[in-house]
ZAGU-282482 format. One record per atom (N, C-alpha, C): residue number from 0; residue in one letter; chain; x, y, z. Coordinates in steps of 0.02 Angstrom, whole numbers, plus 50000, padded with zeros to 5 digits. Layout:
# ZAGU-282482
<NUM; 'a'; 'A'; <X; Y; Z>> ...
END
This chain:
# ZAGU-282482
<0; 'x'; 'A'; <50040; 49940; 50000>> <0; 'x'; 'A'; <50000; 50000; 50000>> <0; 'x'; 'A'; <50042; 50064; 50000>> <1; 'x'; 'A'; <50106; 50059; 50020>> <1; 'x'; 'A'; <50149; 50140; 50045>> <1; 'x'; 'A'; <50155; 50155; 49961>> <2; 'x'; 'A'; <50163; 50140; 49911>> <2; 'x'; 'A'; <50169; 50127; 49827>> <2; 'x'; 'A'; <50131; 50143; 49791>> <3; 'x'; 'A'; <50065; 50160; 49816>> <3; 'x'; 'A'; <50018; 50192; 49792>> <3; 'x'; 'A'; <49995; 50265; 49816>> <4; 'x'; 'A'; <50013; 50311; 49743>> <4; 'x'; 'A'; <49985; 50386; 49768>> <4; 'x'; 'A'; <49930; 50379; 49734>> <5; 'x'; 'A'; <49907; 50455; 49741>> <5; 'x'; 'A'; <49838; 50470; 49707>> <5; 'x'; 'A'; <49826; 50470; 49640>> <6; 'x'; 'A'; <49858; 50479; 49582>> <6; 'x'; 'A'; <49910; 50487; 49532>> <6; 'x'; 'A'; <49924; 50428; 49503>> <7; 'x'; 'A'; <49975; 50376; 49541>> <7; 'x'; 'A'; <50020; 50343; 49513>> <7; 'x'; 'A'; <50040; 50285; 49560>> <8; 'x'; 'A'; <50052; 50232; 49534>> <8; 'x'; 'A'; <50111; 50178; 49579>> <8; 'x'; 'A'; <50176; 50208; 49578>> <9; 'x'; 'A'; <50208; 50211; 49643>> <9; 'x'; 'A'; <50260; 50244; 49627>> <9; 'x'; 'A'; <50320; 50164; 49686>> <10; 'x'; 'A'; <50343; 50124; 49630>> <10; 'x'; 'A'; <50396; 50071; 49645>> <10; 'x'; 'A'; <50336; 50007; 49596>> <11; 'x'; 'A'; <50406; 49968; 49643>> <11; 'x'; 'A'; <50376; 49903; 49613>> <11; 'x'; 'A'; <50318; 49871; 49628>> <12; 'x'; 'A'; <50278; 49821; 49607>> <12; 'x'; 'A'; <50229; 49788; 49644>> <12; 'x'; 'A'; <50254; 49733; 49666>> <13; 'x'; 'A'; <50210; 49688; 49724>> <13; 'x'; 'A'; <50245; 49640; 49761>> <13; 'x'; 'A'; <50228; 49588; 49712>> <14; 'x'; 'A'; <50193; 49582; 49667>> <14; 'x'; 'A'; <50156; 49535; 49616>> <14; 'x'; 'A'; <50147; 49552; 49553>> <15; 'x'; 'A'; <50174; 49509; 49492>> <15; 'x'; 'A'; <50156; 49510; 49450>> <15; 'x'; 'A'; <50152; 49442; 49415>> <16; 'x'; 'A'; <50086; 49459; 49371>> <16; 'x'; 'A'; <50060; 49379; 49331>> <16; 'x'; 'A'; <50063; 49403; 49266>> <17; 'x'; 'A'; <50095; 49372; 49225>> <17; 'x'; 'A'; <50102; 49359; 49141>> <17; 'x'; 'A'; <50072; 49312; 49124>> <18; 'x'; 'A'; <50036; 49327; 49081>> <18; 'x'; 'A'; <49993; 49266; 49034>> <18; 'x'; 'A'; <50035; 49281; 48973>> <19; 'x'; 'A'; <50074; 49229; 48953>> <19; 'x'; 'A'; <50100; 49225; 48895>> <19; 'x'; 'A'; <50070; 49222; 48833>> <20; 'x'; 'A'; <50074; 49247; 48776>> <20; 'x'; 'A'; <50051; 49244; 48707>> <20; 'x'; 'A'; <50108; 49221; 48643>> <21; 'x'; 'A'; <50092; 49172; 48598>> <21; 'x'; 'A'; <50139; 49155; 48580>> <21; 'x'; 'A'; <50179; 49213; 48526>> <22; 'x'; 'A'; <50164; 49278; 48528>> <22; 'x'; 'A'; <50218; 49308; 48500>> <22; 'x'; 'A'; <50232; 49346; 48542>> <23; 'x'; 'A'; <50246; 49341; 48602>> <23; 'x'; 'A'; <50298; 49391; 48646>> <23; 'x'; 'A'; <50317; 49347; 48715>> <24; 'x'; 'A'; <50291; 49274; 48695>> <24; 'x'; 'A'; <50302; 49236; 48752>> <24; 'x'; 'A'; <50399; 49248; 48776>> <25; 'x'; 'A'; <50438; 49261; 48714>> <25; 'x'; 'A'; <50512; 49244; 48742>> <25; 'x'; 'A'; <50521; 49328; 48775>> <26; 'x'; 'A'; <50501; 49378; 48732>> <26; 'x'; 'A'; <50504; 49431; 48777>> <26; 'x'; 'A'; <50502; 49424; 48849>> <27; 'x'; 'A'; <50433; 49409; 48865>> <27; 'x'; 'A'; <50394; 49409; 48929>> <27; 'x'; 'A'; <50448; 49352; 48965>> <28; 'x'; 'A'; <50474; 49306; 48950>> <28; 'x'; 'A'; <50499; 49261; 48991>> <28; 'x'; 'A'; <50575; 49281; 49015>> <29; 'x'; 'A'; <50597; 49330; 48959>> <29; 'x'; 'A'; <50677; 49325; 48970>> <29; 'x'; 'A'; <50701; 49406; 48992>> <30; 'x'; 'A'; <50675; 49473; 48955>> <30; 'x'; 'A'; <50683; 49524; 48949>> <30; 'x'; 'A'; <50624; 49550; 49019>> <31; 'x'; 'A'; <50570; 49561; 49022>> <31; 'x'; 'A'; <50530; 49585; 49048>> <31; 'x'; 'A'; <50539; 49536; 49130>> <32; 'x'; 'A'; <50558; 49475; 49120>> <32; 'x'; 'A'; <50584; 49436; 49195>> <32; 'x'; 'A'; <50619; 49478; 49247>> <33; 'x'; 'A'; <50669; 49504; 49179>> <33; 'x'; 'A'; <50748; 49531; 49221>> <33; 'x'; 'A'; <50729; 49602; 49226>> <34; 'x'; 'A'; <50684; 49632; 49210>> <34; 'x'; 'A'; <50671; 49702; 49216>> <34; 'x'; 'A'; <50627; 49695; 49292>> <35; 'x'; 'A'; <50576; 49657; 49309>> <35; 'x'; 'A'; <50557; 49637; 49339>> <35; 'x'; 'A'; <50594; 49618; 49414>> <36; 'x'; 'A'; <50635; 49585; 49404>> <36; 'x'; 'A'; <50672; 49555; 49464>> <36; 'x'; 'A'; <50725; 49628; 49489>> <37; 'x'; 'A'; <50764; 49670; 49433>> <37; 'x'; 'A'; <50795; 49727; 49464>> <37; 'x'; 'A'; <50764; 49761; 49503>> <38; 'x'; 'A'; <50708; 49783; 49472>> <38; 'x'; 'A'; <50668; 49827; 49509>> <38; 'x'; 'A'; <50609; 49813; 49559>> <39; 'x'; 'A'; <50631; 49734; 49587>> <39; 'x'; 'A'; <50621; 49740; 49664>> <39; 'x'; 'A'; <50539; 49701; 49674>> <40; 'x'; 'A'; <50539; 49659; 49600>> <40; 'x'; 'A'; <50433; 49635; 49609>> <40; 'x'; 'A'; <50470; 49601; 49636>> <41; 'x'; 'A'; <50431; 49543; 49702>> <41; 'x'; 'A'; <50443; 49478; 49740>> <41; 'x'; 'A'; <50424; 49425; 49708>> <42; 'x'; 'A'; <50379; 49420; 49677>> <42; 'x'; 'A'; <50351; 49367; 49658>> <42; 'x'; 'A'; <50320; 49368; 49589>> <43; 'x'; 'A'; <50323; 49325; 49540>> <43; 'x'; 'A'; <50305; 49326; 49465>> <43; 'x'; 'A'; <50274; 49253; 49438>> <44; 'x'; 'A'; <50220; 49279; 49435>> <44; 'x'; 'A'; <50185; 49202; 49411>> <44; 'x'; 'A'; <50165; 49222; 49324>> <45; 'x'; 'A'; <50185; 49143; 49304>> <45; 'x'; 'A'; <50188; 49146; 49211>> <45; 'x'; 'A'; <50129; 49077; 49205>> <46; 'x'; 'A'; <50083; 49114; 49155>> <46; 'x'; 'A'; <50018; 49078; 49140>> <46; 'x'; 'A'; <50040; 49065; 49079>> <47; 'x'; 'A'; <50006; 48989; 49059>> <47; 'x'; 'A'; <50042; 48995; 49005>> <47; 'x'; 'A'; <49986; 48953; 48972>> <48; 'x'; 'A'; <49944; 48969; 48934>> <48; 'x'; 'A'; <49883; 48958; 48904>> <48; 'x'; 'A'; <49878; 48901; 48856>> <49; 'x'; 'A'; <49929; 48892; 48827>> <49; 'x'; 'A'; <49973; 48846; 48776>> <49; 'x'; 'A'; <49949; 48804; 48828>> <50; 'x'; 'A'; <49997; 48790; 48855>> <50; 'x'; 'A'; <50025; 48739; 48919>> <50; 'x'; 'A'; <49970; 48731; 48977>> <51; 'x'; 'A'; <49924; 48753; 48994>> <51; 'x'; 'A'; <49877; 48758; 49038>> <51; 'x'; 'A'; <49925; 48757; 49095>> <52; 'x'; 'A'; <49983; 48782; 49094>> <52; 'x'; 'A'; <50022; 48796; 49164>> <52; 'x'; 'A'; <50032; 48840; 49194>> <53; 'x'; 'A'; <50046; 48833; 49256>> <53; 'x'; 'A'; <50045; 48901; 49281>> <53; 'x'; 'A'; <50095; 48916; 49330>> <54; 'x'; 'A'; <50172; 48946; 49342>> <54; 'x'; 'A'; <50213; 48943; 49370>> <54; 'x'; 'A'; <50228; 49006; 49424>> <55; 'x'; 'A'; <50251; 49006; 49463>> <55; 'x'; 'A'; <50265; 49037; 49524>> <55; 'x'; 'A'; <50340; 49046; 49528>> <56; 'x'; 'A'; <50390; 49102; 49515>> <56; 'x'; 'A'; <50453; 49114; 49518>> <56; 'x'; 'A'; <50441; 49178; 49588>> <57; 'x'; 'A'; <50497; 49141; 49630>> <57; 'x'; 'A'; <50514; 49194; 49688>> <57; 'x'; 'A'; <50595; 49250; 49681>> <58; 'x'; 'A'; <50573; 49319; 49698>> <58; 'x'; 'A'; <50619; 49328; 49702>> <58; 'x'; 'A'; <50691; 49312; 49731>> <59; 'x'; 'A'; <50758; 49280; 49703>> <59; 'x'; 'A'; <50830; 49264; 49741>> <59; 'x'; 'A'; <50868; 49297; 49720>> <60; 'x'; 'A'; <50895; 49352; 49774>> <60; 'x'; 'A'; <50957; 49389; 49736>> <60; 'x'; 'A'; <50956; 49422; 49674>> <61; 'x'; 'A'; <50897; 49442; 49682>> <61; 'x'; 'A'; <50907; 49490; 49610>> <61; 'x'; 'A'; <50887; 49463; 49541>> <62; 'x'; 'A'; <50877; 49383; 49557>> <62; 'x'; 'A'; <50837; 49346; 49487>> <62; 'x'; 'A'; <50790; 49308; 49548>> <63; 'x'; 'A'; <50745; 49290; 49475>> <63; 'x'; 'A'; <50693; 49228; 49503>> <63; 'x'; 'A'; <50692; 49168; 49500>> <64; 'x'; 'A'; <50674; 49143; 49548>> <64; 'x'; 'A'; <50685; 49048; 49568>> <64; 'x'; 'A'; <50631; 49012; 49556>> <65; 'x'; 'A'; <50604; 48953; 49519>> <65; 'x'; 'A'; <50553; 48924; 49515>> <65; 'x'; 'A'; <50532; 48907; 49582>> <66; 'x'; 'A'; <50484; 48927; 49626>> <66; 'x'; 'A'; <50463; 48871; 49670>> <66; 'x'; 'A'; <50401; 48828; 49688>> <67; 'x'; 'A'; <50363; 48839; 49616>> <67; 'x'; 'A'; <50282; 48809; 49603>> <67; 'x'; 'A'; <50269; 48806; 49533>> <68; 'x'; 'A'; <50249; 48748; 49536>> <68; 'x'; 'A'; <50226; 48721; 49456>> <68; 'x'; 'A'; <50170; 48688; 49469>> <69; 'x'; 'A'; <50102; 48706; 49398>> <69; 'x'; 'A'; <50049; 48658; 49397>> <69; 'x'; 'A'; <50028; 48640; 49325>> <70; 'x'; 'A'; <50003; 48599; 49294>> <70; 'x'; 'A'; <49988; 48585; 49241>> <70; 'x'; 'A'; <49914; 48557; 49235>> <71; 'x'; 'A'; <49852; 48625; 49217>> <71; 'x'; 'A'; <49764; 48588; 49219>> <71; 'x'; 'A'; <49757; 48583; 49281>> <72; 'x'; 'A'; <49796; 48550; 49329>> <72; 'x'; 'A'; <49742; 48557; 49398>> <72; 'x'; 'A'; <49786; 48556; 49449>> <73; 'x'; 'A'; <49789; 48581; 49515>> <73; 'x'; 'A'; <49826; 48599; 49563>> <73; 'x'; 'A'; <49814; 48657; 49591>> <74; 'x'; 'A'; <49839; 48675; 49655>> <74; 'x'; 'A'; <49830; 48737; 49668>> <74; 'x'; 'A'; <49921; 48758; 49687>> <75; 'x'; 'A'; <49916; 48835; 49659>> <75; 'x'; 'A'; <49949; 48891; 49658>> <75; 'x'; 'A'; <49943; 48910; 49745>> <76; 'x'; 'A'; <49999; 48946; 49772>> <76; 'x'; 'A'; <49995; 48983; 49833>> <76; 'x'; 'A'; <50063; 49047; 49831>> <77; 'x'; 'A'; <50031; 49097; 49848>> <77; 'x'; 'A'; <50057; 49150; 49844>> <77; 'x'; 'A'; <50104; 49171; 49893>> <78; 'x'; 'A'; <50179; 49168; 49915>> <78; 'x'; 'A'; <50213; 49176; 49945>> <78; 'x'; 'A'; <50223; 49249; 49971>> <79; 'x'; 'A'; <50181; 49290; 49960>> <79; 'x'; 'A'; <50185; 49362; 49980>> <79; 'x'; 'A'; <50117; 49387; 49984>> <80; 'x'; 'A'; <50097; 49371; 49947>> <80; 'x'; 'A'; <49995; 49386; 49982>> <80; 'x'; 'A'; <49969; 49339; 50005>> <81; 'x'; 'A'; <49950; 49334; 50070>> <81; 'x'; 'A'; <49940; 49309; 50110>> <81; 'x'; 'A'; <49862; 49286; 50110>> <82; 'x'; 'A'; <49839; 49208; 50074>> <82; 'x'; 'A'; <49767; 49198; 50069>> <82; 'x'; 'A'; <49774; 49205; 50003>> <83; 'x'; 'A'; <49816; 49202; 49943>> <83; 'x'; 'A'; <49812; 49213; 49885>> <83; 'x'; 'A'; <49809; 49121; 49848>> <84; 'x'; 'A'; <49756; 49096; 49830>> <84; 'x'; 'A'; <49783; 49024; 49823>> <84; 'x'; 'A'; <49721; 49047; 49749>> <85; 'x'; 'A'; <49769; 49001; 49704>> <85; 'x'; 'A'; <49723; 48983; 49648>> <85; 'x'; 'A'; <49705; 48911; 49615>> <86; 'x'; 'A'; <49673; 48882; 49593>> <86; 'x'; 'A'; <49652; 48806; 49564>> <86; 'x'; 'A'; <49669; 48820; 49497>> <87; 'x'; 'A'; <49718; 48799; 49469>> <87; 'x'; 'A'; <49738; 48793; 49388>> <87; 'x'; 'A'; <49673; 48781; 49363>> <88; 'x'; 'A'; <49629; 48740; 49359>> <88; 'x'; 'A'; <49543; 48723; 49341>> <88; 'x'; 'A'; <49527; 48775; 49316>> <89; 'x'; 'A'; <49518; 48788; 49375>> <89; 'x'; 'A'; <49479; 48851; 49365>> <89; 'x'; 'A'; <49498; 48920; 49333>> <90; 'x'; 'A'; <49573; 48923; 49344>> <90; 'x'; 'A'; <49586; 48970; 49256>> <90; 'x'; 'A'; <49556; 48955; 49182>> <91; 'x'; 'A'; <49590; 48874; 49169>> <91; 'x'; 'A'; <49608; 48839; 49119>> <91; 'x'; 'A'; <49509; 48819; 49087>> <92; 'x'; 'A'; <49494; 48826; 49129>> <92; 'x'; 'A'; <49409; 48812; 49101>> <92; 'x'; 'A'; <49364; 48882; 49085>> <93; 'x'; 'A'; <49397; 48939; 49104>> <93; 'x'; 'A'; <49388; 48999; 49086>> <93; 'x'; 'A'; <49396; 49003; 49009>> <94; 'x'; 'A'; <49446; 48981; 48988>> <94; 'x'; 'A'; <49476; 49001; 48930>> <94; 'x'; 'A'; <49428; 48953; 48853>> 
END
């Protein structure tokens, strides 16, 4: 909450989710990761619609670490929002 003015986000967010598309999926995975991890997001989850997967990278040192994988069904848990849990299902049947 201190990150939000009236105006503007002003820093990083503690969360961000990418849903990949297959023409900017390598962007989003390799370039926009590392822009991401400098500037301080904690946590980055990559949807990946193709794949009905859905991954969870934590911030380490300045890059991100895989530490959750699901493929169609499982649940997701959010290491920094607290009560944040998702059912792959229930994305993947959206679509």
């Amino acid at each position: 909450m201190p990150i939000i003015e009236p105006a503007r986000i002003n820093g990083a967010p503690d969360l961000v989710v990418e849903i990949l598309s297959p023409s900017t999926g390598y962007y989003d995975l390799k370039k926009k990761a590392r822009i991401y991890a400098r500037h301080g997001v904690r946590e980055y989850w990559i949807v990946d619609p193709e794949d009905k997967s859905i991954e969870v990278h934590v911030s380490q040192k300045g890059n991100f670490g895989l530490n959750q994988r699901v493929e169609e069904k499982g649940e997701i848990k959010s290491l920094v929002l607290d009560g944040l849990e998702i059912e792959a299902k229930e994305v993947f049947t959206q679509i």
